[in-house]
N, C-alpha and C positions, 0 to 999 in steps of 0.2 A: 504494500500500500504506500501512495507517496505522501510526501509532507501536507501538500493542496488537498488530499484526499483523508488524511489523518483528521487534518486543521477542522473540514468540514463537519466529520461527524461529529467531534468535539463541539464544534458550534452550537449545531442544530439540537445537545444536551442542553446548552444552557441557555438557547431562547426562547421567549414564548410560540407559544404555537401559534400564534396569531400573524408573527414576523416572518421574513423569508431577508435569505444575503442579497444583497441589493448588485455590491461588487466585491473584490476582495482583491488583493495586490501581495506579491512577495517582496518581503523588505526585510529589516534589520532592526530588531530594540537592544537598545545601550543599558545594561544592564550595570549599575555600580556594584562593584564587586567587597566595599568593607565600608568604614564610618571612621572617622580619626576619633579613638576614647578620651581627647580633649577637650573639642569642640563641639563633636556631635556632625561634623558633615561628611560629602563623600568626599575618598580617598583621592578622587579622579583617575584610579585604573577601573575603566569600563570594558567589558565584554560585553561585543556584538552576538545577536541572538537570533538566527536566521530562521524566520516563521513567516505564517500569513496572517497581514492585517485586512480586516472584511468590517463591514460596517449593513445595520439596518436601519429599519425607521426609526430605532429606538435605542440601539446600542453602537459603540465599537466593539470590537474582539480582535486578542491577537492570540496566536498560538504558535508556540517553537519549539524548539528542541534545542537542550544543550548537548545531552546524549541521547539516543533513540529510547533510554526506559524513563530520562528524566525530561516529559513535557511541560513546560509555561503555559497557564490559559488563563489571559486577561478580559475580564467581560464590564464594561465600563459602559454604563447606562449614562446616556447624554445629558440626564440633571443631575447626574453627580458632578459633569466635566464644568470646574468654575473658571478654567481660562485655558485658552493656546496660545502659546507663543514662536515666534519664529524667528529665529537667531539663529547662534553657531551654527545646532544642529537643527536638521530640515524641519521636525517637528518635535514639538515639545507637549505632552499632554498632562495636564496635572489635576491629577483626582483629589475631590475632597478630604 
């Protein structure tokens, strides 16, 4: 089974049934990798996380794989998303 095709069933778990994937795109989430126990921020070594980002009427979802047993599945409902931003990196989304 491929990633595109992993990603999806995955999806279709965590939507209502009411939704359908509208589109879906392969891409890369930047994952920070620790916290500095000083200050509390990231470290800035990030690892990229090669999944599919897909969007409905009512969510985003991304889903990746760092190794094939260990998958990421992001399900971010559009009134939690309280800003985007766009700078360095292409897209910045930040959950409540």
């Amino acid at each position: 089974m491929s990633l595109k095709e992993r990603a999806t069933k995955e999806f279709k778990e965590k939507i209502d049934s009411d939704e359908e994937i509208r589109e879906s795109i392969l891409t890369y989430y930047e994952c920070e990798s620790g916290f500095s126990g000083l200050v509390g921020v990231p470290n800035g070594n990030s690892v990229p996380i090669r999944g599919v980002l897909a969007y409905t009427g009512k969510s985003l979802l991304f889903y990746g794989e760092v190794f094939s047993k260990l998958p990421i599945v992001l399900h971010i409902p559009f009134n939690k998303i309280r800003e985007i931003k766009i700078g360095k990196q292409v897209l910045t989304i930040q959950d409540l």
